[in-house]
DSSP file (Angstrom, degrees, kcal/mol; ACC not computed):
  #  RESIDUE AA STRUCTURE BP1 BP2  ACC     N-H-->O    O-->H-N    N-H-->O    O-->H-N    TCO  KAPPA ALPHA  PHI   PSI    X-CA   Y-CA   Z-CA
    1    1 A X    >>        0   0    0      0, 0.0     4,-0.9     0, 0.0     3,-0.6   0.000 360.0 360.0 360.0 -50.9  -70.3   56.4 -106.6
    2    2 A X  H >>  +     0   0    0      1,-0.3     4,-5.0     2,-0.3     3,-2.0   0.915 360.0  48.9  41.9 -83.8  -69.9   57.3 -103.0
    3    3 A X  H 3> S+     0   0    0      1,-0.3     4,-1.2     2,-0.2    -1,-0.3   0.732 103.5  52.2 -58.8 -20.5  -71.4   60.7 -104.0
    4    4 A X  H <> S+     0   0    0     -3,-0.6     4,-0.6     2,-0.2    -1,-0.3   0.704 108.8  56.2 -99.7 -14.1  -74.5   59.8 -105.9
    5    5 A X  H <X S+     0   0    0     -3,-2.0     4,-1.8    -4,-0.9     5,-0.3   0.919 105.1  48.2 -42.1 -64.3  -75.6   57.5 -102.9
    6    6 A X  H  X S+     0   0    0     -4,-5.0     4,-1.6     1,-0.2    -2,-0.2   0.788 113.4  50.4 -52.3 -28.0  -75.5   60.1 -100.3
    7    7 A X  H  X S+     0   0    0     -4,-1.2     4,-1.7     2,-0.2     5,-0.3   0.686 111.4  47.4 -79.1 -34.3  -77.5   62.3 -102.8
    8    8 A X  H  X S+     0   0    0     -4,-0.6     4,-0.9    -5,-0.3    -1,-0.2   0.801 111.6  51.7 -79.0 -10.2  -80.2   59.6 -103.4
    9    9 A X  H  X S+     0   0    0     -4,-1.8     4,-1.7    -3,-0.2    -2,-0.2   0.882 112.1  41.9 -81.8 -49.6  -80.4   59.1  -99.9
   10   10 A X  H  X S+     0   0    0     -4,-1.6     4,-3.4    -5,-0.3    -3,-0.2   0.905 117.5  50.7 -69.2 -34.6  -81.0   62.9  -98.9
   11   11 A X  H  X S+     0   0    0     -4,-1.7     4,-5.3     1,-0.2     5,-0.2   0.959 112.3  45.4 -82.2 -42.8  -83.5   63.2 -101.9
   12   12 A X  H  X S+     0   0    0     -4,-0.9     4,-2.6    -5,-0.3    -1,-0.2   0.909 115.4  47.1 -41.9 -48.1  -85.4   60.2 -100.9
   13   13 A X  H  X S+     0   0    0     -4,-1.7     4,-1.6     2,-0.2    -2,-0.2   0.973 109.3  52.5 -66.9 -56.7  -85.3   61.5  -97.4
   14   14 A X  H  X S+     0   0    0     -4,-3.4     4,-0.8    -5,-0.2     5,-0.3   0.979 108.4  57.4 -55.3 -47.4  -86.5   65.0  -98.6
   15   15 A X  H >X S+     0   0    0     -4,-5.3     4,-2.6     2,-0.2     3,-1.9   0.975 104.0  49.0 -39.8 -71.5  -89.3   63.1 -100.3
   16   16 A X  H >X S+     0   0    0     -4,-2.6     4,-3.7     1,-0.3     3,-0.5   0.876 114.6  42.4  -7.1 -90.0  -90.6   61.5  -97.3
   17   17 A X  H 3< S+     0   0    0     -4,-1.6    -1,-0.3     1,-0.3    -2,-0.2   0.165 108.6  51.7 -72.1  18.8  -90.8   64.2  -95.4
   18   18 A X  H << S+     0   0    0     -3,-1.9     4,-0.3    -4,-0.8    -1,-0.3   0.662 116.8  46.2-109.1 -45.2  -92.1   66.7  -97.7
   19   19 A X  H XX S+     0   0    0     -4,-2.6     4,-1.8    -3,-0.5     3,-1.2   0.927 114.8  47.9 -60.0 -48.1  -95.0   64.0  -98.4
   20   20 A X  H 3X S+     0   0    0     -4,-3.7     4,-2.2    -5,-0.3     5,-0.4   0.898 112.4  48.8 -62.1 -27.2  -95.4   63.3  -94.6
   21   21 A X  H 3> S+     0   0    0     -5,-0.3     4,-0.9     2,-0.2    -1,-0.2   0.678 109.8  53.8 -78.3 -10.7  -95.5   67.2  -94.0
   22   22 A X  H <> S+     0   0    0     -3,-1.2     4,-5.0    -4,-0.3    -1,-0.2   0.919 109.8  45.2 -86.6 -55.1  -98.2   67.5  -96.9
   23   23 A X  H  X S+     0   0    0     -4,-1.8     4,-0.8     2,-0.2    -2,-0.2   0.674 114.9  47.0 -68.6 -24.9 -100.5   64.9  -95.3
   24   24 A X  H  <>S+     0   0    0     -4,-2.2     5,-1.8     2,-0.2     4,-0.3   0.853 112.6  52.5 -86.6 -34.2 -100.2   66.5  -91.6
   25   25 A X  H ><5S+     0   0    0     -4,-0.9     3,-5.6    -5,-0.4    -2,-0.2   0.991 108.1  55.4 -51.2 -55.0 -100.8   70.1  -93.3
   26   26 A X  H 3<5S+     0   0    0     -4,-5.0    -1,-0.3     1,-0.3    -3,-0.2   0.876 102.6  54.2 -41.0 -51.4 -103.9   68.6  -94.9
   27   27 A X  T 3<5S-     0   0    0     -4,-0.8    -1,-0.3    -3,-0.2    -2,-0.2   0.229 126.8 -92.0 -64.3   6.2 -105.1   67.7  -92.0
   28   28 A X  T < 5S+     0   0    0     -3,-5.6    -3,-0.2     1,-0.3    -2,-0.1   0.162  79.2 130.2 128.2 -32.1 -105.0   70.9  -90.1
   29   29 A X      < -     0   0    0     -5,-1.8    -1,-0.3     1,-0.1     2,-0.3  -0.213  54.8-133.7 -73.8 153.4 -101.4   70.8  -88.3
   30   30 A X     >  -     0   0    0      0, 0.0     4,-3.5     0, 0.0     5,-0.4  -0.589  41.2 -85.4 -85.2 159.6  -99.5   74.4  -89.1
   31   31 A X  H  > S+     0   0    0     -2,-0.3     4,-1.5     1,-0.2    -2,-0.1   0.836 129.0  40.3 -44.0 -31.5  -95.6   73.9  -90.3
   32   32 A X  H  > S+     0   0    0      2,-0.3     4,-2.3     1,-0.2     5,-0.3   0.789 118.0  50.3-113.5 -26.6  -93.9   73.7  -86.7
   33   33 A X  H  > S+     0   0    0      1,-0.2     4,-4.6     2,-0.2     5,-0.2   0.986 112.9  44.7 -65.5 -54.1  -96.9   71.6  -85.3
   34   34 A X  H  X S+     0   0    0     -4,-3.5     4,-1.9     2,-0.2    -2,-0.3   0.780 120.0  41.1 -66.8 -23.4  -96.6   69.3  -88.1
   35   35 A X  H  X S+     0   0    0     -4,-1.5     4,-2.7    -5,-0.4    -2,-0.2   0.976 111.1  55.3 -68.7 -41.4  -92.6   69.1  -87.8
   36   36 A X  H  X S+     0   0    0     -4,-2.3     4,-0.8     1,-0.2    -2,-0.2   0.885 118.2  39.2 -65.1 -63.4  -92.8   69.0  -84.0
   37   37 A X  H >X S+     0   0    0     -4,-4.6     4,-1.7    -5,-0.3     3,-1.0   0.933 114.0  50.6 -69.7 -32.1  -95.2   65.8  -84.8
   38   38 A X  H 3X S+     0   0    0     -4,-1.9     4,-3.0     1,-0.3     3,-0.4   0.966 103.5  56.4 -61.4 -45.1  -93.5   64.4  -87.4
   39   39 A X  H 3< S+     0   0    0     -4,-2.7    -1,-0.3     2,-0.2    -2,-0.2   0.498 111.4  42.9 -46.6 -22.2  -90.4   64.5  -85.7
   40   40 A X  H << S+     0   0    0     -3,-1.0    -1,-0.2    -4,-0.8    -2,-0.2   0.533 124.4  42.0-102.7  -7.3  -91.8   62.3  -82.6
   41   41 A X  H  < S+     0   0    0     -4,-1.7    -2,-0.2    -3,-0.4    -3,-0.2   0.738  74.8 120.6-123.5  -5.4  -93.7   60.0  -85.2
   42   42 A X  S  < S-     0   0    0     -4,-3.0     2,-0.9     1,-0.1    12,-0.1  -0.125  71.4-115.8 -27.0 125.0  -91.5   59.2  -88.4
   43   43 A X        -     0   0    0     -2,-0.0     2,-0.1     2,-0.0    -1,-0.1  -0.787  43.4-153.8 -72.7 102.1  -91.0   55.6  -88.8
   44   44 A X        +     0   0    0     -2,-0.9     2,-0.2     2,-0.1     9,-0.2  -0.438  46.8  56.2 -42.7 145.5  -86.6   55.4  -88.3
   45   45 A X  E    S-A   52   0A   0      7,-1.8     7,-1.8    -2,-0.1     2,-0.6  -0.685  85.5 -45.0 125.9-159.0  -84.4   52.8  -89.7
   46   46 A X  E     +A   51   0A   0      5,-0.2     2,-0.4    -2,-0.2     3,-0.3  -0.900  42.3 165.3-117.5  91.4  -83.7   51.6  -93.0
   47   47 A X  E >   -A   50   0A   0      3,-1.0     3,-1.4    -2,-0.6    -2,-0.0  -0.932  67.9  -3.6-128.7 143.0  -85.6   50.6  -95.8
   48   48 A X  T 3  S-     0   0    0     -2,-0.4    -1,-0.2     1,-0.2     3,-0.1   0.784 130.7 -51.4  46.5  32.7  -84.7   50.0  -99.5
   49   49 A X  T 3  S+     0   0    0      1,-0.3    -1,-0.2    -3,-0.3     2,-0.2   0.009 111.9 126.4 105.8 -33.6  -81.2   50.9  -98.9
   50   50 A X  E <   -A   47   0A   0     -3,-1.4    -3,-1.0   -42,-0.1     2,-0.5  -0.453  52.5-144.9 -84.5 137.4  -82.2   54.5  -97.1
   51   51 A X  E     -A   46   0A   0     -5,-0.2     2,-0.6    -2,-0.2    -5,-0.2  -0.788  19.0-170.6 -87.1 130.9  -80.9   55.3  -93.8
   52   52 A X  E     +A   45   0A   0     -7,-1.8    -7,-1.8    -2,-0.5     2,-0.4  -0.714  20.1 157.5-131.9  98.4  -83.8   57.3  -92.2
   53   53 A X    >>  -     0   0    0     -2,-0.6     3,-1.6    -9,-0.2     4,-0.7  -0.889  48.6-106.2-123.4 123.1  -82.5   58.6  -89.2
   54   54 A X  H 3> S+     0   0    0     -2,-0.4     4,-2.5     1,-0.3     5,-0.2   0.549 120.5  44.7  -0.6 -56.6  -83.5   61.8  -86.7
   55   55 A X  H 3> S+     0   0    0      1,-0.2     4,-1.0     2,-0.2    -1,-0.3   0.939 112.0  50.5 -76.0 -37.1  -80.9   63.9  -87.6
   56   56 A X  H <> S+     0   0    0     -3,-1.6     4,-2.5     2,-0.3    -1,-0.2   0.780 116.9  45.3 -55.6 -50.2  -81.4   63.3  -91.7
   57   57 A X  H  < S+     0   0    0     -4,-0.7     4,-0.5     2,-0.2    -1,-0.2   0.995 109.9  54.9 -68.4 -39.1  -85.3   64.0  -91.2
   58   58 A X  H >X S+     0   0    0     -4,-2.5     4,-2.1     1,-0.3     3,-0.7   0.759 111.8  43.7 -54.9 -43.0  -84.4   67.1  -89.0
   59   59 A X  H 3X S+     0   0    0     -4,-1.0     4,-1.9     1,-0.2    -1,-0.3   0.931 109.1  53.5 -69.8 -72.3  -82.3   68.4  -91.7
   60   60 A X  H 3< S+     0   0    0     -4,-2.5    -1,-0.2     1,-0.2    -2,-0.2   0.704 107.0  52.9 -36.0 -32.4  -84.6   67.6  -94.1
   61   61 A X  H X4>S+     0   0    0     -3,-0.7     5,-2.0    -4,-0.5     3,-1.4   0.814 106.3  56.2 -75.4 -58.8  -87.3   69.7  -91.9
   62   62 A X  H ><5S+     0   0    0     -4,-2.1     3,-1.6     1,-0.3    -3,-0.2   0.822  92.7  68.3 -69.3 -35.1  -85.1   72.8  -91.8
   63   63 A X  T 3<5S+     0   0    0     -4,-1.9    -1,-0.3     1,-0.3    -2,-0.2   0.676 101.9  43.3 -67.6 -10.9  -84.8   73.1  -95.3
   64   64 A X  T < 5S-     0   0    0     -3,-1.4    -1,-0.3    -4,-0.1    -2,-0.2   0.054 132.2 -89.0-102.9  28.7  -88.4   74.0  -95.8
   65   65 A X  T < 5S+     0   0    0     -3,-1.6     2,-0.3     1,-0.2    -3,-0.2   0.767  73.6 153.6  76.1  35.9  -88.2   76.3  -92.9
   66   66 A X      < -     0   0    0     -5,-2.0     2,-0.3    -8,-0.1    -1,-0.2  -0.739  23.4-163.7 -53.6 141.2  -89.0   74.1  -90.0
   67   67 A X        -     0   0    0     -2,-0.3     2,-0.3    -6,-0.0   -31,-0.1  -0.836  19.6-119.5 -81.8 145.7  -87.5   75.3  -86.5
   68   68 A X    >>  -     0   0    0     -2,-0.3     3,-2.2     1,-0.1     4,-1.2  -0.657  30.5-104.3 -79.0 163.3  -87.2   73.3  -83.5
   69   69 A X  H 3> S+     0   0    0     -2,-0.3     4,-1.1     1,-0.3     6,-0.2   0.730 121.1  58.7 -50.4 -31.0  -89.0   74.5  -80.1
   70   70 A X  H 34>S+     0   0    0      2,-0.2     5,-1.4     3,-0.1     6,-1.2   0.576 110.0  42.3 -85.7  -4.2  -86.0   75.5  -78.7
   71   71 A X  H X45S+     0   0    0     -3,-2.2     3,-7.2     4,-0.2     4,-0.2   0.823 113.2  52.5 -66.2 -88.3  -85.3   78.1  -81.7
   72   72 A X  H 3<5S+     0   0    0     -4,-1.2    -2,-0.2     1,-0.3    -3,-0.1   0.613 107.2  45.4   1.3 -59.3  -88.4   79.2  -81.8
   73   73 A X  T 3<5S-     0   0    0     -4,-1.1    -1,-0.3    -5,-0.2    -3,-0.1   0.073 116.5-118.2-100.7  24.1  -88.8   80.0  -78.2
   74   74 A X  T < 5S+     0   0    0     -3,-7.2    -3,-0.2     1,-0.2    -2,-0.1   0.612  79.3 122.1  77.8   2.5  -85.5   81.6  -78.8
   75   75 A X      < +     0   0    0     -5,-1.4     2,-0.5    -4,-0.2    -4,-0.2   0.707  68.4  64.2 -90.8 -12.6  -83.1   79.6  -76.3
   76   76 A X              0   0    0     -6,-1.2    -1,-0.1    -5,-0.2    -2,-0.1  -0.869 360.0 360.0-121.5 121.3  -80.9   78.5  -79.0
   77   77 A X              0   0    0     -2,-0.5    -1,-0.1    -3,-0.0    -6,-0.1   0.694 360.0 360.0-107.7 360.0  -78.7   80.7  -81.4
Protein backbone atom coordinates (compact mmCIF):
# COMPACT_ATOMS: atom_id res chain seq x y z
CA UNK A 1 0.00 0.00 0.00
CA UNK A 2 2.85 2.00 1.25
CA UNK A 3 4.26 1.62 -2.30
CA UNK A 4 1.39 2.55 -4.56
CA UNK A 5 1.01 5.93 -2.49
CA UNK A 6 4.50 7.07 -3.01
CA UNK A 7 3.95 6.24 -6.83
CA UNK A 8 0.62 8.26 -7.01
CA UNK A 9 2.23 11.00 -5.32
CA UNK A 10 5.39 11.23 -7.77
CA UNK A 11 2.99 10.70 -10.83
CA UNK A 12 0.70 13.44 -9.62
CA UNK A 13 3.69 15.57 -8.98
CA UNK A 14 5.18 14.69 -12.51
CA UNK A 15 1.77 15.82 -13.80
CA UNK A 16 1.85 19.18 -12.38
CA UNK A 17 4.88 20.02 -13.45
CA UNK A 18 4.93 18.78 -16.80
CA UNK A 19 1.46 20.82 -17.20
CA UNK A 20 3.09 23.92 -15.45
CA UNK A 21 6.21 23.57 -17.78
CA UNK A 22 3.84 23.32 -20.88
CA UNK A 23 1.98 26.55 -20.08
CA UNK A 24 5.39 28.53 -19.30
CA UNK A 25 6.86 26.98 -22.73
CA UNK A 26 3.76 28.33 -24.40
CA UNK A 27 4.33 31.37 -23.34
CA UNK A 28 7.77 31.89 -24.59
CA UNK A 29 10.06 30.71 -21.49
CA UNK A 30 12.92 28.06 -22.94
CA UNK A 31 13.24 24.74 -20.58
CA UNK A 32 15.79 26.10 -17.88
CA UNK A 33 13.97 29.58 -17.84
CA UNK A 34 10.74 27.98 -17.37
CA UNK A 35 12.27 25.50 -14.56
CA UNK A 36 14.29 28.29 -13.06
CA UNK A 37 10.64 30.08 -12.82
CA UNK A 38 8.76 27.46 -11.95
CA UNK A 39 10.85 26.48 -9.27
CA UNK A 40 10.59 30.10 -7.46
CA UNK A 41 6.77 30.04 -8.29
CA UNK A 42 5.08 26.55 -7.68
CA UNK A 43 2.35 26.69 -5.24
CA UNK A 44 4.08 24.12 -2.06
CA UNK A 45 2.14 22.19 0.40
CA UNK A 46 -0.41 19.71 0.31
CA UNK A 47 -3.37 19.29 -1.48
CA UNK A 48 -5.71 16.20 -2.04
CA UNK A 49 -3.45 14.01 -0.17
CA UNK A 50 -0.14 15.15 -2.37
CA UNK A 51 2.86 16.38 -0.72
CA UNK A 52 4.19 19.02 -3.09
CA UNK A 53 7.38 19.95 -1.95
CA UNK A 54 10.82 21.69 -3.58
CA UNK A 55 12.76 18.84 -3.67
CA UNK A 56 9.74 16.46 -5.21
CA UNK A 57 9.22 19.27 -7.99
CA UNK A 58 12.97 19.50 -8.52
CA UNK A 59 13.12 15.89 -9.18
CA UNK A 60 10.39 15.99 -11.12
CA UNK A 61 12.19 18.92 -13.29
CA UNK A 62 15.35 16.74 -13.82
CA UNK A 63 13.56 14.04 -15.27
CA UNK A 64 12.69 15.99 -18.40
CA UNK A 65 16.11 17.28 -18.52
CA UNK A 66 15.94 20.44 -16.42
CA UNK A 67 19.40 21.52 -14.72
CA UNK A 68 19.78 23.84 -12.04
CA UNK A 69 21.93 27.16 -12.50
CA UNK A 70 24.61 25.90 -10.68
CA UNK A 71 25.01 22.81 -13.19
CA UNK A 72 24.58 24.57 -15.86
CA UNK A 73 27.17 27.23 -15.17
CA UNK A 74 29.16 24.18 -14.30
CA UNK A 75 30.01 24.72 -10.41
CA UNK A 76 28.39 21.55 -9.44
CA UNK A 77 29.43 17.91 -10.44
Amino acid sequence: MLRDNEERQRRAIDDAVIKAMMHAMQAGFDLHAAGDWLVRCFHYGCRDGINYTPAAVRRALRSIGWLPKRERAGGAE
